[in-house]
C-alpha positions in Angstrom: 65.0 21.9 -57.6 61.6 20.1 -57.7 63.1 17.7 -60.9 66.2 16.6 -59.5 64.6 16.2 -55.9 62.4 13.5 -58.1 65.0 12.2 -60.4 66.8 11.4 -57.1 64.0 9.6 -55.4 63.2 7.7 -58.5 66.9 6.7 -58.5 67.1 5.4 -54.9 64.1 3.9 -56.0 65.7 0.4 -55.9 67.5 0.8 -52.8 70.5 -1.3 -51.1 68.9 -4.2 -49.3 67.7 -7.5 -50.3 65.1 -9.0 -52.4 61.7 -9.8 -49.8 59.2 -11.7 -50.0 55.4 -10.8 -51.9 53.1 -8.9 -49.2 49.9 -9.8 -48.0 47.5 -6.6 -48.2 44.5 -6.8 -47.0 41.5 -3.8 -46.3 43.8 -1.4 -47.6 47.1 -2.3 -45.3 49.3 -4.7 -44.3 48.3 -6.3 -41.1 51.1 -8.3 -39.9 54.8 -7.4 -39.4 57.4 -7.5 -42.2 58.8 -10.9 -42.7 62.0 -11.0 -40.4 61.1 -8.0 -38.5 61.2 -7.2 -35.0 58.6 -4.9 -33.6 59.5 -1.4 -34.8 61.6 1.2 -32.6 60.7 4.8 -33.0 63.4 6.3 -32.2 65.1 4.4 -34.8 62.6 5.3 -37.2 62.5 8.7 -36.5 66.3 8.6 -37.8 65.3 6.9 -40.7 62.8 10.0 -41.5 65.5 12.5 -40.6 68.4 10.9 -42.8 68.9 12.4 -46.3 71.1 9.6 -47.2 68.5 6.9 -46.5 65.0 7.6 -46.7 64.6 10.6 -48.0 61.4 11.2 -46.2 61.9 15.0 -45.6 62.3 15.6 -49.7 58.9 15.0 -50.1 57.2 15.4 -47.0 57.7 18.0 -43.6 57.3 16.7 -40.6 57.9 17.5 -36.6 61.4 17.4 -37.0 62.8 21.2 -36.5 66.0 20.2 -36.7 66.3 19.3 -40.2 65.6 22.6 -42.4 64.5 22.5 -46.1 61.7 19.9 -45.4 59.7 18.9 -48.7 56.1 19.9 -49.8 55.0 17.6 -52.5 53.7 15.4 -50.0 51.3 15.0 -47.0 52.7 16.3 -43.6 54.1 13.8 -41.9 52.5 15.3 -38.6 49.4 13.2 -37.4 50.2 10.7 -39.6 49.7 8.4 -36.6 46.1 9.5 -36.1 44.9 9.5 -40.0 46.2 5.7 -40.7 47.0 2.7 -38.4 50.1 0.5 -39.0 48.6 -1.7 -42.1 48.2 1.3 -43.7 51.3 3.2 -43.0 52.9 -0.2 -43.3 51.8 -0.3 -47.1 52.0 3.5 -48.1 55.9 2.8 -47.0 56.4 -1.0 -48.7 55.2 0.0 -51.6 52.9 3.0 -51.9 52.1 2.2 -56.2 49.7 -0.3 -54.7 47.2 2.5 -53.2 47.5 4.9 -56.3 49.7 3.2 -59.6 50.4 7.2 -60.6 52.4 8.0 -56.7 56.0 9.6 -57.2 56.2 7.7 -54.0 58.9 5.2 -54.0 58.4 2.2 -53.1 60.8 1.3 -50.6 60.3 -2.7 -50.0 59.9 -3.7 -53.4 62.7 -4.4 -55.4 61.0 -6.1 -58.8 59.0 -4.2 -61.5 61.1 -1.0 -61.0 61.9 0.9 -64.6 65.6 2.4 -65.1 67.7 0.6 -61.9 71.2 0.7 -61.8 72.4 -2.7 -62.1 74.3 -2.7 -59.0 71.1 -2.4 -57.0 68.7 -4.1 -59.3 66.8 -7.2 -57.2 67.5 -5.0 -53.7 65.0 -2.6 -52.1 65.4 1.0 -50.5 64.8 -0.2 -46.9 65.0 -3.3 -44.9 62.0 -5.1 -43.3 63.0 -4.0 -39.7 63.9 -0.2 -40.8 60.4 -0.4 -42.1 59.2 -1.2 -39.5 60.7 1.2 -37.3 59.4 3.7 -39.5 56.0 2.9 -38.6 56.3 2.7 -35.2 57.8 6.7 -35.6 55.0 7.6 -37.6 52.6 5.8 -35.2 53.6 8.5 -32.8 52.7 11.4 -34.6 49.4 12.2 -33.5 49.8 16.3 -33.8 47.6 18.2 -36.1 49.5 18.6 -39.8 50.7 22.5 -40.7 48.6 24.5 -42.6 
């Protein structure tokens, strides 16, 4: 279960939306908004968290969501993920989490170059958008419960 849960991470690894541009990291984040992003909506990112078609958050991680069963354990709790990193960091941990720890099973969901085994149709294109990542953030910036134990 564990394997294919990967394999299918690492396949969506080069997602469905366009090339971006290279980001500017700085003290362990990304300080400024995604090029071509609004300010994020967390309601829409909460979504993005909960869909198993799209991020595939909950294969990895659990989080406050009790309506979506079989949440993952490989990965931190999403719950008070708002109170252990600010945006930069959350910001970078989702655009492109190999840039924090080269060895993550974390895919990097803004970068779309520099990926190993991508079907051609999605080659040059990244998991999620700029705004969707965005919106992510601002969900996870929310979460400032304590994590299960």
């Amino acid at each position: 279960m564990i394997r294919s849960a990967l394999a299918l991470a690492c396949l969506l690894a080069a997602g469905s939306v366009g090339a971006q541009p290279t980001l500017a990291v700085r003290d362990g984040g990304i300080p400024d908004p995604l090029p071509g992003a609004s300010a994020g909506d967390a309601a829409r990112g909460r979504a993005i968290v909960a869909n198993r078609q799209l991020g595939l958050c909950l294969l990895c991680h659990s989080g406050p969501i009790p309506e979506e069963r079989f949440q993952g354990d490989l990965a931190p709790d999403l719950a008070g993920a708002g109170s252990r990193w600010n945006a930069a960091q959350l910001r970078l941990r989702i655009a492109d989490s190999s840039r924090i720890n080269p060895e993550t099973i974390m895919p990097a969901y803004f970068r779309s170059t520099g990926l190993a085994r991508v079907a051609p149709a999605h080659q040059g294109k990244s998991i999620l958008s700029a705004q969707q990542i965005e919106d992510v953030v601002a969900y996870l910036l929310t979460l400032r419960g304590e994590a299960k134990p």
